[in-house]
N, C-alpha and C positions, 0 to 999 in steps of 0.2 A: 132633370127631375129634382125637385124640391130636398128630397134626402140625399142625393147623391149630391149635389152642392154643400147642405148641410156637413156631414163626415168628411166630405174635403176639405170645408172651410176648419175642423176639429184637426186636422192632418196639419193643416198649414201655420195653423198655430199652437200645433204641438198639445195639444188639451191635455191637462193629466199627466203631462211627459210620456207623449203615448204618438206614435205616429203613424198608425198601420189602422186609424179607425175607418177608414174609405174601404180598406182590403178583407178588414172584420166583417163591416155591413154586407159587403158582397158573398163573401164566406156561411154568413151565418147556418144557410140550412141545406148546404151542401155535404154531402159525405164523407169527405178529410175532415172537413170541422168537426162535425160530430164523431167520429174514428179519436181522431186526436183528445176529443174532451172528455169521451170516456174513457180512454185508454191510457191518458198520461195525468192528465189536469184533477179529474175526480178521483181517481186511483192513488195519486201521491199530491193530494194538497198542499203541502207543507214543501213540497219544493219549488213548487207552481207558484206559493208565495212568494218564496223567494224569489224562484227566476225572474219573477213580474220584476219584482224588487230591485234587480239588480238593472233591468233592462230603465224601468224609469230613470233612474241614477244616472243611467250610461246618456239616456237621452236627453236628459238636466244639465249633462256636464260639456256636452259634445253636438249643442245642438246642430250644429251642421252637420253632422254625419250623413243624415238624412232629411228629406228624399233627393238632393243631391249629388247622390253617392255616386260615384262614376268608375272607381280602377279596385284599390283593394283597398281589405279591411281587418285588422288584427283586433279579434279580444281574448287573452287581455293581451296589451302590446305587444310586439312582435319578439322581441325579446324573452318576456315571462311565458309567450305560449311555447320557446323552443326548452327552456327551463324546463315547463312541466311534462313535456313529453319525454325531458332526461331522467326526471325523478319516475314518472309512471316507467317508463322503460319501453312503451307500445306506441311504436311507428301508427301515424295518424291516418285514416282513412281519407283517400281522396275522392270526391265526388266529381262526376264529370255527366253532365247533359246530356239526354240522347240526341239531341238536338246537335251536336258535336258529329254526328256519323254523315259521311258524305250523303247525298242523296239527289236522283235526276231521276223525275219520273218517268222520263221518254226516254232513259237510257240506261236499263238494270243493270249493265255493266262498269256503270259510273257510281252506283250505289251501294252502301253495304249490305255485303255478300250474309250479314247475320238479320237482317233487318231493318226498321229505325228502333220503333217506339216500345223498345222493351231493353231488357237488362242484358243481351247476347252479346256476343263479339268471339269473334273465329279466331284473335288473338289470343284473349284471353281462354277462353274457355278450351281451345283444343291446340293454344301454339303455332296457328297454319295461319297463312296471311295470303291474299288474294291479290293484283296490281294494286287495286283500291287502296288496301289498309295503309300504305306507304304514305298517302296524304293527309288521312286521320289522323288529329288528336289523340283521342282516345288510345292507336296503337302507338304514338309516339312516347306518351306520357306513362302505358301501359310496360313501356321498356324499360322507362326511368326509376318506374316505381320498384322493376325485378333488382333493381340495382340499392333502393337502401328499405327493402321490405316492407312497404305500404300498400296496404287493402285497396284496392280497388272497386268501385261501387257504379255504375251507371244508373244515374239516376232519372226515373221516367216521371211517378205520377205523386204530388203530396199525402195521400192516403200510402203508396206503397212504402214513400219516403220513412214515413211515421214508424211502420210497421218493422221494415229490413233494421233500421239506422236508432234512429231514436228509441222506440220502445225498448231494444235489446241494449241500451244504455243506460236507460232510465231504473232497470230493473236489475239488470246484472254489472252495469257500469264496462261492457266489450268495447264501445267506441270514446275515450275520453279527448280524445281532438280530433279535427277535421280542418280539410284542406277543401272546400267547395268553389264548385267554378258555376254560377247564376248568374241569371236576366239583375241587372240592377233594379228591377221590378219586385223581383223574388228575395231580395236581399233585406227588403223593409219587413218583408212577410215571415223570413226562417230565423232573424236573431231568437225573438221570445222562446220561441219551441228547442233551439239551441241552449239559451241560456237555461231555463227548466230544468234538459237534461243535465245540467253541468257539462257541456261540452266545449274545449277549448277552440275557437276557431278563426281560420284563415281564409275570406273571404274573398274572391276574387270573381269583376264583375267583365262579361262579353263586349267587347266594344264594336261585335257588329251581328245582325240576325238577330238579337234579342227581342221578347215582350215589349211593348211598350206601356200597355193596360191591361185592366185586369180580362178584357175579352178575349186578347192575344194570350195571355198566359193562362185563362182558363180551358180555351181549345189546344194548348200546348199540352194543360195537363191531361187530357186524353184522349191526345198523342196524335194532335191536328195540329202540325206545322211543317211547313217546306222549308224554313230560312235554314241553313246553315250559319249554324254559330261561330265566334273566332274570338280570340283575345289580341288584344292590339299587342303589338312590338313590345311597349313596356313590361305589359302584364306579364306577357311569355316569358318575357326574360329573368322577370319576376319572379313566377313559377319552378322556374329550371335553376334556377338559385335555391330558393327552398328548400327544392328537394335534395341538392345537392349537399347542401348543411346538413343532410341525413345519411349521406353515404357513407360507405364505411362501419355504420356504427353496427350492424349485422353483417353473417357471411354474405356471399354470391348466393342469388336465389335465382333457381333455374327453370320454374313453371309458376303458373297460378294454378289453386286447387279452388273449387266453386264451393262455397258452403252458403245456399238459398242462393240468393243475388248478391253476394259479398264475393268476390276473388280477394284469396289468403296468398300470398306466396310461401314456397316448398323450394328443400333443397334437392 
């Protein structure tokens, strides 16, 4: 189609220092977007400026970041995001895919025992774990996080994303970093709405089962996908470093407590 060539050939050449116009076109009259414009962008203008602001800036200065992007991704550098989670003093929320939960259609014993396509997990929510969970992410990373106090978030749909994470950011400032695991698809799509909120983040992208377009990632976002997601060797390793830079700096936390779709850890 005539416009969908158009907004890519704007993507490709970075128009505006703006690179997400291909993913806006397709956005435009779907209900995250609208959610999102009323809810963060008309509501708090003046940070909406800015965010834009800073995201132009970021993509003036780095223009390879994007749509390239392949492993991970610090703003602001890896360095300055561990800084300001010393001075805030609040362990960064980790996001993690639903897409991350095992799943075999022909085999309900192969899949998780909480569901896919929503924010549950038998780990988290009630501490029980089934054969399954031992292969999972999610309960892997869900042990790591009991270990230096980081929110746990499964993240399903960009409407809900908005809602759980960002707005209560935006408004009361509860999540100021994040640690997200996304489609390298979705990574061109959450900087802006990230930097708006003021949120410091740690970007890390799936190196197998991901989106590849926006048609994949749109029946992803409500919650039509088979792929099981994975992060390569490096990224993992990546990851578990991280978090590791965080341990210690709170006691031993012995459960997650659910407040909405957010797990808090409790001693």
């Amino acid at each position: 189609m005539p416009m969908n060539r158009f907004f890519t050939y704007l993507d490709r050449i970075s128009f505006m220092n703006i690179n997400i116009w291909d993913f806006t076109y397709h956005s435009f009259f779907r209900e995250y977007a609208r959610f999102f414009l009323f809810k963060v962008m008309l509501s708090h203008p003046f940070r909406t400026s800015k965010g834009l602001t800073k995201y132009r800036r970021l993509m003036k200065e780095h223009k390879d970041i994007l749509p390239k992007f392949t492993k991970f991704l610090s703003i602001p550098d890896e360095k300055s995001f561990f800084e300001s989670i010393k001075k805030q003093r609040i362990s960064p929320l980790v996001g993690l895919g639903f897409c991350l939960k095992p799943y075999n259609p022909e085999k309900p014993s192969s899949s998780c025992p909480s569901g896919r396509a929503n924010h549950d997990c038998l780990y988290l929510d009630k501490g029980q774990t089934e054969a399954i969970c031992y292969s999972c992410a999610i309960y892997r990373l869900g042990e790591k996080c009991l270990e230096t106090g980081c929110k746990v978030y499964i993240m399903t749909s960009a409407k809900e994303i908005a809602r759980d994470f960002l707005i209560p950011q935006i408004n009361s400032e509860k999540f100021p970093s994040a640690i997200l695991l996304l489609c390298p698809y979705s990574i061109q799509a959450i900087i802006p709405p990230l930097l708006i909120c003021n949120i410091d983040m740690f970007l890390m992208a799936y190196n197998s089962g991901y989106c590849r377009d926006f048609q994949e990632w749109v029946s992803a976002d409500r919650g039509i996908k088979e792929e099981i997601t994975s992060l390569g060797k490096a990224s993992w390793k990546k990851l578990l470093d991280l978090l590791s830079k965080l341990d210690g700096s709170e006691p031993q936390y012995k459960r997650f407590r659910r407040e909405g779709n957010i797990f808090s850890c409790i001693t």
